[in-house]
N, C-alpha and C positions, 0 to 999 in steps of 0.2 A: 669776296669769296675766292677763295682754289678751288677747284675739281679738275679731278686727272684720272686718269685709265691707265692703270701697270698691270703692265704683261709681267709674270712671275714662274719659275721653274721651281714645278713642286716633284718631287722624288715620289712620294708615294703614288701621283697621279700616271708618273713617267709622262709629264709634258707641261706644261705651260697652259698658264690658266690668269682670267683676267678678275682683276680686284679694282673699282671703283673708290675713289677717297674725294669726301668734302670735306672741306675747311671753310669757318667764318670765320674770316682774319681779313676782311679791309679793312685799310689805315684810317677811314672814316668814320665809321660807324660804333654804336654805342661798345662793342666788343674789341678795341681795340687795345690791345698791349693783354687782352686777360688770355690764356689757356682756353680750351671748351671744357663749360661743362660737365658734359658727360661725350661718352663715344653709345650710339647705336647703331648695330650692326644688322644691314636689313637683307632677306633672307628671300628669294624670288620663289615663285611658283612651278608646277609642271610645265615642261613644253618649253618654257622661256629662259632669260636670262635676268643677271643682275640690271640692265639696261631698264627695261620695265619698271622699275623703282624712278628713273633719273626722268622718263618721257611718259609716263601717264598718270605722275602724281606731283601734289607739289612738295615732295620730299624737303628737296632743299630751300624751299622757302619756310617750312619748319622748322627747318635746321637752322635755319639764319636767324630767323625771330627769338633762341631761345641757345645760342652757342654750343649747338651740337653739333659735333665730329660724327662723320657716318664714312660707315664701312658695308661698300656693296659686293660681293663677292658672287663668282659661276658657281654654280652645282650640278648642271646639266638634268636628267631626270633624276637621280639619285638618292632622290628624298634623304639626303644629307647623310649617307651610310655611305660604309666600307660594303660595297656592293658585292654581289655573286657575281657578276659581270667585272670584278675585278678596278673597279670606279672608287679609290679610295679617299671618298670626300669627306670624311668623318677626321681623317686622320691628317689630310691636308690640312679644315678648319683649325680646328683645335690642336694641332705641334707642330705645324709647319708654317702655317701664315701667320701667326704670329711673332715668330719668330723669323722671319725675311719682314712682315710689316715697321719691326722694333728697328730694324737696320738700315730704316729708309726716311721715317714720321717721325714724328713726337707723340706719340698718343696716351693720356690719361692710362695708366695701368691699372689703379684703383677697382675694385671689384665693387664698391659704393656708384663708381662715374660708368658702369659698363652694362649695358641692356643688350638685348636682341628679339628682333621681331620679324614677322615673317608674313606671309600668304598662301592660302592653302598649302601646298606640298611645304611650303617655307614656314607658317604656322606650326606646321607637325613637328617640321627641322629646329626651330625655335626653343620650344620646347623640349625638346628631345636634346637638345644640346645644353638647354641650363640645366634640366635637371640631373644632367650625365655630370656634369659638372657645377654645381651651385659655389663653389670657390670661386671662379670666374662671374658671375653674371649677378646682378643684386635685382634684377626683374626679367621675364619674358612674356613676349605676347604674343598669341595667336588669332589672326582674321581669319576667319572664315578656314576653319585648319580642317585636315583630317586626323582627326586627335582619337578617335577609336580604330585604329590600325587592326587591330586581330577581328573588328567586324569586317572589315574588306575583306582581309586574307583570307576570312570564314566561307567566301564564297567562293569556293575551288573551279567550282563549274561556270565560270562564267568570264566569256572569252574577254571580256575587257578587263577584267581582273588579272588576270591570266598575263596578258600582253602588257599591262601596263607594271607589275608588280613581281613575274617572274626573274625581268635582268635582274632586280633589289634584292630579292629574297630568294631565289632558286625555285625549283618547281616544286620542293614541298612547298613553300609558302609559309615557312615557318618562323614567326615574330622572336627574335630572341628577346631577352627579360630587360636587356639593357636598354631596349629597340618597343617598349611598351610602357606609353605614357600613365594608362594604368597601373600598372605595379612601380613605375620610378615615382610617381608622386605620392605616393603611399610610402616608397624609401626615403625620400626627403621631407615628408612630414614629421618623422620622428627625431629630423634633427633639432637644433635649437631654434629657433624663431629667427635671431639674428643672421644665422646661417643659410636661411630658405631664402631662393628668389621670390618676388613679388609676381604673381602669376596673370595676366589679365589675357581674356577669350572673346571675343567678338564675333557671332553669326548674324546672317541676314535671315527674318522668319521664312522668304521664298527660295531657299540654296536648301533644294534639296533634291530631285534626282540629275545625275547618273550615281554621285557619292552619299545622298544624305546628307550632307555634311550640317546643316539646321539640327538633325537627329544625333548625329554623333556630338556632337555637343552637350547635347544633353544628358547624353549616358556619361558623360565625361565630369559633366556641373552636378550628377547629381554625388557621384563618387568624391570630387574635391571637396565641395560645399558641406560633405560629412567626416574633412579629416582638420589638424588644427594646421591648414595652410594658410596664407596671402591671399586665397585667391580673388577674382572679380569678374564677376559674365556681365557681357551687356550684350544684347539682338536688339533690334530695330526694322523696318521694312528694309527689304532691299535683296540682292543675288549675289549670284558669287563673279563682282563686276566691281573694278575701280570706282567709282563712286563712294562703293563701301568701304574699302581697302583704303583709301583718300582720309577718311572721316577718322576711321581705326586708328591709325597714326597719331591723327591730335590727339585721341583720351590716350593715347598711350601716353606721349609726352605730356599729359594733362599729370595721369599717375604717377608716371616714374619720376615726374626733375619739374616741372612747371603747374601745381596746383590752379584750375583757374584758365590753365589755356583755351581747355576744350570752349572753354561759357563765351570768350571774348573772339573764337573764330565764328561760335557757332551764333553769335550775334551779328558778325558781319554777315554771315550767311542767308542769316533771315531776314534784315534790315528790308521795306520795303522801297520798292524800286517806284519812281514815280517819271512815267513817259509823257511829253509834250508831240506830237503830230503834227508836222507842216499842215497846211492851207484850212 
């Protein structure tokens, strides 16, 4: 395997910003002498960084089982927008790391080999970036996302709303159209079939206050699952905690590029463990 941490100077950002890269390319292994794959591009949470992906999942041993190329990138709180606070991470993503990434990698260009996936705030970003763009991205997935945006912003009066969502959107709080998963999956429904990402949404039934996020889901599943999209929900017990985000990954990789993965992790998973006791 390679993984490496590049410091990058991005212009819209006016500063330098860190992009994570894995490679399964040892000389040993069953991957050896082929290209990846596919590239997934994984999308971190509020509060954190791309690091989070590298140290409390097992990203890259996914990635190795199955010759995926991953691409970790910063977004800071940003929820992956050209921010009111002037945080131009929208335009970083999508015209400027790619193009310093091209100048540096090898990476699959193919819009067939190219996913992105995310976590809560990275979820929404996920989505919100295939569907701004479905030329790039041939699936996206959301764990545990906040994928109904205009119900938060709905809550004006309420100071964690407030602090957490005014740098993003200014103190109207106003969701532009381009910036609501709502009305983009309704715009990219009406493309051609071949043309739509493949869309998959993952919540845990107990992830639900301070965001709802269980609930926003669902106004979200009930809107797709009535247009002629890709899409695919799965919930299961759990919170809005790595565990879940862990598991999410595999049916991702199960849908996008590896039918079959999810059954053969989630068998070692269950296999029963048999303990022996001294004395």
């Amino acid at each position: 395997m390679a993984f490496f941490t590049c410091k990058l100077k991005s212009q819209a950002l006016m500063s330098t910003t860190q992009v994570r890269l894995y490679f399964p390319c040892d000389l040993v292994d069953r991957w050896k002498g082929q290209p990846p794959r596919a590239v997934f591009t994984l999308l971190h949470g509020y509060t954190n960084d791309g690091d989070d992906w590298v140290n409390m999942s097992a990203a890259l041993r996914y990635a190795a089982d199955n010759n995926i190329a991953l691409v970790i990138p910063d977004a800071g709180n940003s929820f992956y927008h050209d921010t009111a606070s002037n945080q131009a991470y929208h335009t970083w993503l999508t015209e400027e790391m790619p193009v310093l990434l091209d100048q540096i990698v090898k990476l699959p260009h193919e819009r067939e080999k190219n996913f992105i996936c995310g976590l809560s705030m990275g979820g929404y970003g996920a989505l919100m970036l295939a569907l701004n763009h479905p030329e790039r991205y041939a699936g996206c997935a959301s764990f545990s996302g906040a994928v109904a945006m205009h119900l938060m912003l709905g809550q004006k009066d309420n100071p964690l709303v407030r602090y957490v969502f005014e740098p993003v959107y200014g103190q109207a709080l106003e969701l532009p159209e381009n910036r609501d998963l709502f009305r983009l999956v309704q715009k990219v429904s009406a493309l051609p079939a071949e043309q739509q990402p493949k869309i998959l949404c993952t919540t845990g039934r107990q992830d639900h206050e301070p965001y709802y996020i269980y609930e926003q889901n669902q106004a979200f599943r009930q809107l797709a699952q009535s247009l002629p999209v890709d899409y695919t929900y799965m919930d299961w017990d759990g919170g809005h905690e790595w565990a879940f985000w862990d598991r999410s990954l595999v049916y991702a990789i199960d849908r996008f590029v590896n039918p079959g993965y999810a059954d053969q992790i989630l068998k070692g998973w269950s296999s029963e463990a048999f303990t022996t006791e001294r004395g």
